[in-house]
C-alpha positions in Angstrom: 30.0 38.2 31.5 27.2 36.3 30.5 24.6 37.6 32.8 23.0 40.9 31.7 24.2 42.7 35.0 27.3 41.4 36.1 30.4 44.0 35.2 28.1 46.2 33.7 30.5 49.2 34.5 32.5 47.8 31.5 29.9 47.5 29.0 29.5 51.6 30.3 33.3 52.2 29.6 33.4 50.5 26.3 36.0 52.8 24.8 38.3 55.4 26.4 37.4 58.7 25.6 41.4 59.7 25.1 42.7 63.0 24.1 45.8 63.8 22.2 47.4 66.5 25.2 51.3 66.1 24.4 52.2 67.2 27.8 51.2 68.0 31.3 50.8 71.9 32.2 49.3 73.6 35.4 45.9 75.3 35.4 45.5 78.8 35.6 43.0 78.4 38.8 43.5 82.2 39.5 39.5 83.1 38.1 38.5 78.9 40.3 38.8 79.3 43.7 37.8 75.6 43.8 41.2 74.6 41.4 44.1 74.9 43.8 47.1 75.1 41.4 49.7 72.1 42.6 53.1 73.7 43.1 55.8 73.4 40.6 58.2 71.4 42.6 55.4 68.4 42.9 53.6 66.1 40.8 52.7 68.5 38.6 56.0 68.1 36.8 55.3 64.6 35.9 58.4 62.5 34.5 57.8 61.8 30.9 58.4 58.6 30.0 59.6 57.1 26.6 59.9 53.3 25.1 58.6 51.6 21.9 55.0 52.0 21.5 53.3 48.9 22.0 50.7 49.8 19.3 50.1 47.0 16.3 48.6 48.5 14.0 46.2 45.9 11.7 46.6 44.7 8.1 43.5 44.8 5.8 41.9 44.4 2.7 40.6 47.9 1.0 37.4 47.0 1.0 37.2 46.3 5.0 38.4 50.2 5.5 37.2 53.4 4.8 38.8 56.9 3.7 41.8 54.7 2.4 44.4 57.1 1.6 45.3 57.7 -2.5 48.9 57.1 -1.7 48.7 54.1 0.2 51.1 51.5 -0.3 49.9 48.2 0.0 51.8 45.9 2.4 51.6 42.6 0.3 50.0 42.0 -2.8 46.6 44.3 -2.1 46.5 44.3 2.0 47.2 47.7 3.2 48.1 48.9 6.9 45.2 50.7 8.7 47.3 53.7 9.0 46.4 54.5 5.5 43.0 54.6 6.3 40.4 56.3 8.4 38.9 53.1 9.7 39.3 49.3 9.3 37.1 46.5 10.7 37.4 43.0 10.0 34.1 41.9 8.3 33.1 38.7 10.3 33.6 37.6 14.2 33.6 35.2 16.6 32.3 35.3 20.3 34.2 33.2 22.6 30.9 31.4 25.1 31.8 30.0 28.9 28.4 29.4 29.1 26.5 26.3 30.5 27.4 26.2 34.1 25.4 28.2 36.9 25.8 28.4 40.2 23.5 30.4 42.8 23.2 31.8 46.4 22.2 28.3 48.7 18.4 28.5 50.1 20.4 27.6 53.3 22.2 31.1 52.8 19.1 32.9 53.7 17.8 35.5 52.1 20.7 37.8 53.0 24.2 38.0 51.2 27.0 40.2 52.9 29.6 38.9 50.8 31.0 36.3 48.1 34.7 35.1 47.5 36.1 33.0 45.1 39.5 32.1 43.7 39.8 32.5 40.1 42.0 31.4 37.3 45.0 34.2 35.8 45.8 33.2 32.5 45.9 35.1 29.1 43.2 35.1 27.2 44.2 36.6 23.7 48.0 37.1 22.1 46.3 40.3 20.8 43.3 42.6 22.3 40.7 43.9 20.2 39.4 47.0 20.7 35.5 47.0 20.2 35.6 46.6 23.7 36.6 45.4 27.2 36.7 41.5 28.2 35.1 40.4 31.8 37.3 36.9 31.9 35.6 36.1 35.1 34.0 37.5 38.0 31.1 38.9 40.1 27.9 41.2 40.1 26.6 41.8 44.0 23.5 44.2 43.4 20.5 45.4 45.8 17.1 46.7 45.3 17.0 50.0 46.2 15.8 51.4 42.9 12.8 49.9 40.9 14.2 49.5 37.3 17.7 49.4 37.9 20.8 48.0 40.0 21.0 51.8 42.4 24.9 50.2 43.4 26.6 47.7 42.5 30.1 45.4 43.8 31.6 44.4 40.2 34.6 43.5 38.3 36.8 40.5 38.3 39.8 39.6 36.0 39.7 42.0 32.7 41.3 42.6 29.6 42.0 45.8 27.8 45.0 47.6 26.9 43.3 50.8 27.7 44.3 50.2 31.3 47.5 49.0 30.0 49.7 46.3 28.2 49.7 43.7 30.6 50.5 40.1 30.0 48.1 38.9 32.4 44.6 40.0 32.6 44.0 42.6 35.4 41.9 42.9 38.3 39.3 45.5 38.5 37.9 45.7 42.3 35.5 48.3 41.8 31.7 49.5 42.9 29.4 52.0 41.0 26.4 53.5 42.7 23.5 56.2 41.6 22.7 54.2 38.5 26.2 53.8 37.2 26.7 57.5 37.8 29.5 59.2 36.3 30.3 60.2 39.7 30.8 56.7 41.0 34.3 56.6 42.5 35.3 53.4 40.6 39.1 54.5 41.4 39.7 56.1 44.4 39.6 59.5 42.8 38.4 58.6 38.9 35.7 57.4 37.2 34.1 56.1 34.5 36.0 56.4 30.7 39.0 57.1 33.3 38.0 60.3 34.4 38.9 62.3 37.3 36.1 62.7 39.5 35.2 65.7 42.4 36.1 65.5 45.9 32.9 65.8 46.6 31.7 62.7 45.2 34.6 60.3 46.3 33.7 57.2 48.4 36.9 55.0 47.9 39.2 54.0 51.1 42.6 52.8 51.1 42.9 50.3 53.8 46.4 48.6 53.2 50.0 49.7 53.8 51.8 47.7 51.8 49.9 47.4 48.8 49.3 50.1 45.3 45.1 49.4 44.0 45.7 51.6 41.4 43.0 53.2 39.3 44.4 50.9 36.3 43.7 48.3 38.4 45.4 44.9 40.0 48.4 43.9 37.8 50.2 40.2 37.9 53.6 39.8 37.7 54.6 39.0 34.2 57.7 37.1 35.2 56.5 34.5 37.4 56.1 30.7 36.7 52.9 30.2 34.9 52.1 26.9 35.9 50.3 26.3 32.7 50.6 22.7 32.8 50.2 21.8 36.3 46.6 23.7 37.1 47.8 27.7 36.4 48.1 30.1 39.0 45.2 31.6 40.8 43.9 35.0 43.0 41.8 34.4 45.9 38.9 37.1 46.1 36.0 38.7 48.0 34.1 41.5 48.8 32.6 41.1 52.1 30.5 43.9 54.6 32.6 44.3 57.2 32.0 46.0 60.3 34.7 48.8 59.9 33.0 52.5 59.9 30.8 52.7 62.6 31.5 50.1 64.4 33.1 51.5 67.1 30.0 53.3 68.6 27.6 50.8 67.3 26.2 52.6 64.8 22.8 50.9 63.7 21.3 50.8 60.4 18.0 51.5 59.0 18.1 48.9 57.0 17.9 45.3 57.6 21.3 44.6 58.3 23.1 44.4 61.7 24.9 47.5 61.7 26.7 49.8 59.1 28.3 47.8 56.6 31.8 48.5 55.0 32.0 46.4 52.0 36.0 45.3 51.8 37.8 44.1 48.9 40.4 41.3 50.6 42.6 39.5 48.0 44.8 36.3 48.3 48.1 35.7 46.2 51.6 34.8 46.6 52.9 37.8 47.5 50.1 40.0 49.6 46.9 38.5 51.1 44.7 40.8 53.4 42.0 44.0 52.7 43.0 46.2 50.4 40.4 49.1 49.5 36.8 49.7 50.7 34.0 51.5 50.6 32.3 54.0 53.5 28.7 53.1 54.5 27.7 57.2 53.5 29.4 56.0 49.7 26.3 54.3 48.5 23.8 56.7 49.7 25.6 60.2 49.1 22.9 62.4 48.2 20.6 60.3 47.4 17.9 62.8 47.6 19.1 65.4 45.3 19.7 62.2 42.6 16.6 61.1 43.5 15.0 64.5 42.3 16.9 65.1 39.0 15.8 61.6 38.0 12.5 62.4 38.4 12.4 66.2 37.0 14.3 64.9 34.1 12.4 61.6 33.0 8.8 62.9 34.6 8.8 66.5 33.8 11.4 67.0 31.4 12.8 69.6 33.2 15.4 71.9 31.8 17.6 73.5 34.3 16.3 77.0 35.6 13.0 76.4 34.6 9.8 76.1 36.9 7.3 73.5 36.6 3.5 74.3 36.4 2.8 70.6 38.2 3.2 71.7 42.0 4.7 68.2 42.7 7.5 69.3 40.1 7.9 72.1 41.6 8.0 71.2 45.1 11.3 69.0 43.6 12.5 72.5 41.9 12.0 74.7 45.7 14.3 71.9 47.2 17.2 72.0 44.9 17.0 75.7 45.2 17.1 75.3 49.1 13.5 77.1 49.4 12.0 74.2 50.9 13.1 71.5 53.6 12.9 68.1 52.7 10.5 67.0 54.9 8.4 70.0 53.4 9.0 68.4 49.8 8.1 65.1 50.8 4.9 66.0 51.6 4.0 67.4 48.3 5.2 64.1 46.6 4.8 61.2 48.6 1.1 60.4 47.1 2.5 60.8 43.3 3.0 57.3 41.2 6.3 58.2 40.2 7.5 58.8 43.8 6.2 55.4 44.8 7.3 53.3 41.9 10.7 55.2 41.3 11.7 56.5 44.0 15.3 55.1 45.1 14.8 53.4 48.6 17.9 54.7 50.8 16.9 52.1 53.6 18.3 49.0 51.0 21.5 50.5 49.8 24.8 48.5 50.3 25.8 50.8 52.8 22.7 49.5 55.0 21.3 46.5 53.8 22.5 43.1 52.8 22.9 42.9 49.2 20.2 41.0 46.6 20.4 37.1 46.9 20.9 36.6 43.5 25.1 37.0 43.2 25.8 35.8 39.1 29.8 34.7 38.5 30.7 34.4 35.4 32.4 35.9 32.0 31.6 39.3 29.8 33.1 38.4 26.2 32.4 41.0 23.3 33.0 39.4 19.7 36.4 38.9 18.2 37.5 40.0 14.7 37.7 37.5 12.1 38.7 37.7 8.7 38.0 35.1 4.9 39.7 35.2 1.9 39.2 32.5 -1.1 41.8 31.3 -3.4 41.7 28.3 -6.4 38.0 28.1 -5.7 38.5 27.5 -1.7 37.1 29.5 1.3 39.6 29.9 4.4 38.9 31.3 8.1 41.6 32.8 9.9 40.8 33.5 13.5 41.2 34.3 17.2 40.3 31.4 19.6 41.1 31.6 23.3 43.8 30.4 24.7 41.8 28.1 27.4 43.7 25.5 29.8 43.8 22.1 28.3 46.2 19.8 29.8 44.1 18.3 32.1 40.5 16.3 31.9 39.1 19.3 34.0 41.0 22.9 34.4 39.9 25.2 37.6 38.4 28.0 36.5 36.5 29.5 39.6 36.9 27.8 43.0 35.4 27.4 46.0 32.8 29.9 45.5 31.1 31.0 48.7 28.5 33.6 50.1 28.3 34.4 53.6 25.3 35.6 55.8 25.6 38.2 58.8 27.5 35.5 60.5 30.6 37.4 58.6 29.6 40.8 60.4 29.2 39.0 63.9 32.6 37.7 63.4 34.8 40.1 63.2 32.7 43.2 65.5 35.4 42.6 68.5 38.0 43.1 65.8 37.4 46.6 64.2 37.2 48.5 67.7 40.0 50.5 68.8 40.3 48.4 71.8 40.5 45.0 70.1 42.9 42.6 71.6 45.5 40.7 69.7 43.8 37.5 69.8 40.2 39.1 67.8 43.3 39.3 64.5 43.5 35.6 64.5 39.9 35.4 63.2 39.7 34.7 59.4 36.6 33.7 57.0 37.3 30.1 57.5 33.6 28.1 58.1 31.9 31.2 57.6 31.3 30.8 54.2 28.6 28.8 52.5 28.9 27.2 49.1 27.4 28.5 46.3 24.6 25.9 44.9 25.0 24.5 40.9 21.8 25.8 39.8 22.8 24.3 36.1 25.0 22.3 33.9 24.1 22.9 29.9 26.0 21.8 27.1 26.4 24.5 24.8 27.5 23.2 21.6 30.4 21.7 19.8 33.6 23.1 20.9 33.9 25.4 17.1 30.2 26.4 15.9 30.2 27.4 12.5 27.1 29.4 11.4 28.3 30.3 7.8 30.2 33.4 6.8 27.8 35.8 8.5 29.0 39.4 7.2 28.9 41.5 10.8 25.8 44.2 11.1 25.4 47.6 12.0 25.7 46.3 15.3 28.8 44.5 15.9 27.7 42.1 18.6 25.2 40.6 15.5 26.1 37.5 13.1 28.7 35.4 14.9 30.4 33.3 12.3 32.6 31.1 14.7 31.4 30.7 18.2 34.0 29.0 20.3 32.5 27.0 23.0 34.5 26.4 25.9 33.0 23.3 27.8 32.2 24.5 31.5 31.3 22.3 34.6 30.1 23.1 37.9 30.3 20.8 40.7 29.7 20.6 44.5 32.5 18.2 46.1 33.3 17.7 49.6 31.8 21.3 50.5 33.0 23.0 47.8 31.5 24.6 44.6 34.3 25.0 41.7 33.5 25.9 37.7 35.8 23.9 36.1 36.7 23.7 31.8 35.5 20.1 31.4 37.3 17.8 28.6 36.5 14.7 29.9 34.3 14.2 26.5 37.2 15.8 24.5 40.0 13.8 23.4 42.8 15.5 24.5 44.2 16.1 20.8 40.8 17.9 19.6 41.4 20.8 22.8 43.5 22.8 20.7 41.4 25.0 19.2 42.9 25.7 15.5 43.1 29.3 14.4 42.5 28.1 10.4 40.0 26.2 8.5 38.5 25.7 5.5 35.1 25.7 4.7 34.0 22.6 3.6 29.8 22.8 2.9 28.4 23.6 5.9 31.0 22.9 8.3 34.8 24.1 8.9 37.9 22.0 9.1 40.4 22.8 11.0 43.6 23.6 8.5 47.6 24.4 9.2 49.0 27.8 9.2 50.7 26.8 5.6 47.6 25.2 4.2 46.1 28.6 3.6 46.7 31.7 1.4 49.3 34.1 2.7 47.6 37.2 2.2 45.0 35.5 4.8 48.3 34.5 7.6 49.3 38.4 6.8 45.7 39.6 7.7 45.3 41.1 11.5 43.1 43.6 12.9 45.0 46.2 15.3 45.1 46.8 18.8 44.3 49.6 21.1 47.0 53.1 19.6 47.7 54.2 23.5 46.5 53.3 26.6 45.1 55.5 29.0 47.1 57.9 31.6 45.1 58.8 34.7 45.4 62.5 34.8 46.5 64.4 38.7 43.6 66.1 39.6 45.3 69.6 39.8 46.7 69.7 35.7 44.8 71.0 32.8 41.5 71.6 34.4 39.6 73.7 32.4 36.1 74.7 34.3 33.0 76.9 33.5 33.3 80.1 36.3 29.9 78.3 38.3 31.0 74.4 38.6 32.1 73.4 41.6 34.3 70.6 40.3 36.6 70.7 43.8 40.1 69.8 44.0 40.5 70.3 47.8 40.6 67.1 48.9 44.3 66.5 47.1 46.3 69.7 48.3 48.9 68.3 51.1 49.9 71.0 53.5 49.9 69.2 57.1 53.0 66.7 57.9 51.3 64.8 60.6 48.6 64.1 57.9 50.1 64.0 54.7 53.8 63.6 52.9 54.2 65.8 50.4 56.7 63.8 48.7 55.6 61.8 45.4 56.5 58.8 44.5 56.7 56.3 42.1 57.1 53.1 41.0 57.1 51.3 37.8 55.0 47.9 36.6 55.8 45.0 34.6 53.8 47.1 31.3 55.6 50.2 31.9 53.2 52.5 33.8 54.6 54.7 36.1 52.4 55.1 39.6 53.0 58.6 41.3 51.8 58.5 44.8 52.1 60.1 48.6 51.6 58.6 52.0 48.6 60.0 53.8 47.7 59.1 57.8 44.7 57.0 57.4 42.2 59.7 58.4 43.5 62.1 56.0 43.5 60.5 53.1 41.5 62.0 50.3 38.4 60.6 50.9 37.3 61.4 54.7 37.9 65.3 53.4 34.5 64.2 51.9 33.3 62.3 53.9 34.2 64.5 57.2 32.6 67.6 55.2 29.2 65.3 54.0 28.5 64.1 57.4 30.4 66.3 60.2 27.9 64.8 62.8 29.2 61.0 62.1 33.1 61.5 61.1 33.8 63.6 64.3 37.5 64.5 65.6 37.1 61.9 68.3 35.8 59.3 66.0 38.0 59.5 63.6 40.7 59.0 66.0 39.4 55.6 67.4 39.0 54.6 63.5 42.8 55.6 63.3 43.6 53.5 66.1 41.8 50.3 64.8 43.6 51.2 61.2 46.8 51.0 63.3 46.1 47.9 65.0 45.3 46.3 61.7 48.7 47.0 60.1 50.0 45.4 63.0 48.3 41.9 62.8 47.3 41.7 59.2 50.5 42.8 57.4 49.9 41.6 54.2 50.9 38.6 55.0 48.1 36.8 56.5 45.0 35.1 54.8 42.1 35.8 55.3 39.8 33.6 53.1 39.2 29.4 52.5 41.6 28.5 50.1 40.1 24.9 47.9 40.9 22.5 49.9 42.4 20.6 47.0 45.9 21.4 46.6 47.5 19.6 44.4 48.2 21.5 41.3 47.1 24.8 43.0 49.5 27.6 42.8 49.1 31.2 43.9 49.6 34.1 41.0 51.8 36.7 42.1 51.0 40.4 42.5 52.9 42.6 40.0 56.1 43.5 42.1 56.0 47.2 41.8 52.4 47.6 43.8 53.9 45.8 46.9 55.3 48.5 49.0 57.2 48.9 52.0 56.3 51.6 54.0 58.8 54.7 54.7 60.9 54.7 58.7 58.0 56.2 60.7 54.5 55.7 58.6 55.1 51.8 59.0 51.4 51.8 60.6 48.6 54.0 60.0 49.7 55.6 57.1 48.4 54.6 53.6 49.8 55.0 49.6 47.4 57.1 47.4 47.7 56.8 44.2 47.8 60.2 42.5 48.2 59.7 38.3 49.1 57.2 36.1 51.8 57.2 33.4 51.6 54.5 30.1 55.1 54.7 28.1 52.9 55.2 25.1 49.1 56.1 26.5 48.1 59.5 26.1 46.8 61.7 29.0 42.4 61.8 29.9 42.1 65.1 31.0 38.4 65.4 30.4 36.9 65.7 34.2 33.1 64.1 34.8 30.4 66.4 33.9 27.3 65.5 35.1 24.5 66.0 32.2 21.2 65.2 31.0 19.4 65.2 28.0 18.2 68.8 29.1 21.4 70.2 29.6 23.8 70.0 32.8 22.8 69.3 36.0 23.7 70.9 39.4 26.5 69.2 40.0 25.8 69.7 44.2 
């Protein structure tokens, strides 16, 4: 997105680090006592699936490849397939700009922000999907300052695109958080991480709140059947993240921070077929050890410490005695509290998401990487063949982002009645209508014409250098009637000048927009590839291999109690061919609170938890998936609500209608290949302690 923060996680997982395993086995855990070996009869057996692979692979000239194959044949005249070579890349781009149009927290907002919502525009963005990297096609960055130099946590993600999460039609939704400095650790899936990989029990933060919806660790898919709506304003998915008063609530837990209690940022989502919360995010999440991350910062990037060494600087060393447990913290502290690094560096746990409203300044917008592009000259003539996006057009002005709000604590206040176990009916009725505040137009710049031509820039060692076609996409933002909207504005563009050609010539300085037949074949023929497999999601019991002193802990996933846990897997299929296995857990035994209820016994206590599973219950009663929570745009003429892919919409089994929650437990592509690589945390020194 055009901001330098906002769905920063994606720029992090740039490429999927995929291995080639041909098949699932079990783990020999008999030498791990932290690898509980999943029993044959379960998920371990995973169904293989087959199908055509989806996999296009690209057409190029030699000279655009390397390691070309002796015995390569070409294709057509002298293009060759990139399966003859090593490695092909198209030698110019484009970079597709939604740029122009700003909108920012209101002054009357205050200076605090406990959530944003917004309904966004689902339409496709490419026929084909690059693969330098992933596309943010719109959505949100909500940081804090905790941390000096650098967002601590962070609420991002909106509508992606990349096939390494699957072939989807649609773009998908990514509702997702990272926290410790986009630690590897950062349960971005409920159970996986970053580069898709499966993540300790000990680190996971992630909780399921609905019954009758899949999130998936491959994210939010759209049906690929449904009505499009292309010419009559597209279909769109209401959004938001918002700090809820969930966990802790029901004693009154208060926060050191500046906020009103314990916050519980929610992910609630609007669409034709499911509207309500769907995951969220304890209040512990954003601060779990904090201190021990807080210390291997500094010993890493103060005293470049390499573990089992001992550090001549007592400060350093005071940092060394905690992590071996020789000192108390409050000991530790002493030693350092008067050292510049401590005061400058030092992560603040007080202004965390988990206890302090989030930083004002909430960018929306897009994260576009560059877009292959290929030349070729014939009888003396230079022609462009190219990628544009495949905007909205019909109308003078097409919706993009709509009514985009923030709220203040108001939101909190709102619902506290609600999230007790002893909430009455009536508290359910309460929705985010008139609790939200429009976000202000900071902007509106015109960024050039609609196809910028800067000359056939050969790309650099860095890819993201020398566009030669930046595609401009005219954006608008616009306060009206209490609402703040981004809208694609062609009110200055006739509407036969929208389509944005995908051939030109060169002609001096400029490019003309040509016909497919107007230019040579061996350019129409040219095509860079897409992604080889997607990604499968690994269970966390198969193909584990672990060092005899990491503590990498699988604990959290074994299913032995009925009243907590089903053992049965299940599965279900999406429009792009992924299988889903998951089980039905009891609210307060789902994977997560193992964590939680081992991280903090004092807070997640027996009786607790059972008030929390109480107010879960009542929640599945009133808000079944059917009822809205957020401020739809007022204007609903040509709005139309994108459907959920079918195959995440659950119903419940005969007895686990309330209280009981799908958790997703691997993910199956009919052509991805399996990510069986695990997080290891590391430094430039060498590993750290992982606890």
């Amino acid at each position: 997105m055009q901001f330098s923060r906002t769905l920063k996680y994606i720029s992090l997982g740039l490429v999927s680090l995929l291995t080639l395993a041909g098949c699932v086995s079990s783990v020999d855990s008999s030498n791990s006592p932290q690898v509980t070996q999943q029993p044959e009869s379960e998920q371990s057996d995973s169904t293989r699936l087959t199908g055509t692979s989806g996999y296009l692979p690209g057409t190029y000239l030699p000279e655009h490849c390397d390691g070309v194959a002796p015995e390569a044949i070409p294709v057509f005249e002298n293009l060759i397939s990139e399966l003859d070579a090593e490695n092909c890349i198209a030698p110019y781009t484009s970079v597709i700009k939604m740029q122009g149009a700003e909108v920012i927290t209101a002054e009357l907002a205050g200076p605090d922000v406990f959530g944003v919502s917004q309904y966004l525009r689902v339409y496709r963005l490419l026929e084909r999907i690059p693969t330098v990297s992933s596309f943010g096609q719109w959505g949100q960055w909500i940081g804090n300052d905790a941390h000096h130099s650098l967002p601590f946590n962070s609420i991002e993600g909106g509508l992606f695109v990349d096939d390494k999460m699957g072939r989807s039609y649609y773009p998908k939704y990514m509702a997702s958080a990272a926290t410790h400095g986009y630690s590897g650790d950062s349960d971005t899936g409920g159970g996986w991480g970053f580069y898709e990989r499966r993540i300790s029990c000990d680190v996971l933060g992630r909780v399921t709140l609905s019954n009758k919806m899949l999130v998936p660790p491959h994210l939010i898919s759209f049906d690929e059947n449904q009505e499009g709506f292309e010419n009559d304003g597209g279909i769109s998915v209401g959004t938001a993240w918002a700090a809820l008063p969930i966990i802790g609530n029901e004693f009154g837990a208060v926060s050191p921070g500046d906020s009103p209690g314990l916050l519980t940022w929610t992910f609630v989502i609007d669409s034709a077929n499911y509207s309500g919360p769907l995951i969220a995010y304890t209040p512990q999440h954003w601060n779990l050890r904090m201190t021990r991350w807080n210390i291997l910062e500094m010993l890493e990037s103060v005293f470049n410490w390499t573990v089992g060494d001992s550090i001549a600087d007592p400060s350093g060393q005071a940092l060394v005695d905690f992590l071996s447990e020789e000192i108390t913290e409050t000991e530790m502290l002493v030693k350092i509290q008067n050292q510049s690094w401590y005061k400058d560096w030092w992560a603040d746990s007080n202004k965390t998401h988990g206890v302090s409203p989030a930083e004002k300044y909430v960018p929306t917008g897009i994260e576009m990487p560059p877009v292959p592009l290929f030349a070729m000259e014939e009888d003396g003539k230079t022609f462009i063949k190219s990628y544009p996006p495949k905007v909205p057009n019909t109308f003078d002005q097409e919706p993009i982002a709509q009514n985009i709000q923030t709220f203040d604590a108001k939101l909190i206040s709102a619902f506290t009645d609600t999230f007790k176990s002893t909430a009455k009916d009536s508290s359910w009725k309460k929705t985010f209508k008139d609790l939200g505040i429009p976000m202000h137009v900071e902007r509106n710049e015109r960024t050039g014409p609609l196809v910028e031509f800067f000359g056939l820039k050969v790309m650099g060692e860095d890819y993201y250098d020398g566009s030669t076609i930046n595609f401009n996409v005219p954006l608008l933002a616009a306060t009206q009637k209490g609402e703040t909207s981004i809208v694609i504005d062609w009110t200055s563009t006739p509407k036969a000048e929208r389509e944005i050609a995908s051939y030109y010539e060169v002609v001096g300085e400029k490019v003309i927009g040509v016909t497919e037949s107007e230019v040579p074949e061996a350019l129409r023929l040219l095509d860079y590839g897409n992604l080889e497999n997607p990604t499968n999601l690994q269970n966390h019991f198969d193909n584990i291999e672990l060092p005899g002193d990491d503590t990498f802990n699988t604990d959290c996933w074994v299913c032995e109690d009925p009243n907590g846990c089903d053992k049965e897997i299940h599965q279900t299929t999406l429009d792009d061919g992924s299988v889903i296995s998951y089980r039905w857990y009891r609210f307060i035994d789902q994977p997560v609170f193992w964590n939680m209820k081992r991280e903090y016994p004092e807070f997640y206590t027996n009786s607790y938890l059972a008030d929390l599973q109480m107010t879960m219950e009542n929640m599945h009663r009133n808000w079944d998936g059917s009822v809205n929570l957020l401020e739809r745009p007022a204007d609903q003429a040509r709005f139309h609500l994108a459907e959920i892919d079918h195959g995440l919409i659950l119903d419940p089994p005969a007895g686990k209608e309330v209280g009981w929650v799908p958790i997703v437990t691997q993910v199956e592509h009919p052509d991805g290949v399996w990510q069986d690589e695990i997080i290891q945390p590391e430094s430039d020194n060498g590993p750290w302690l992982r606890r």
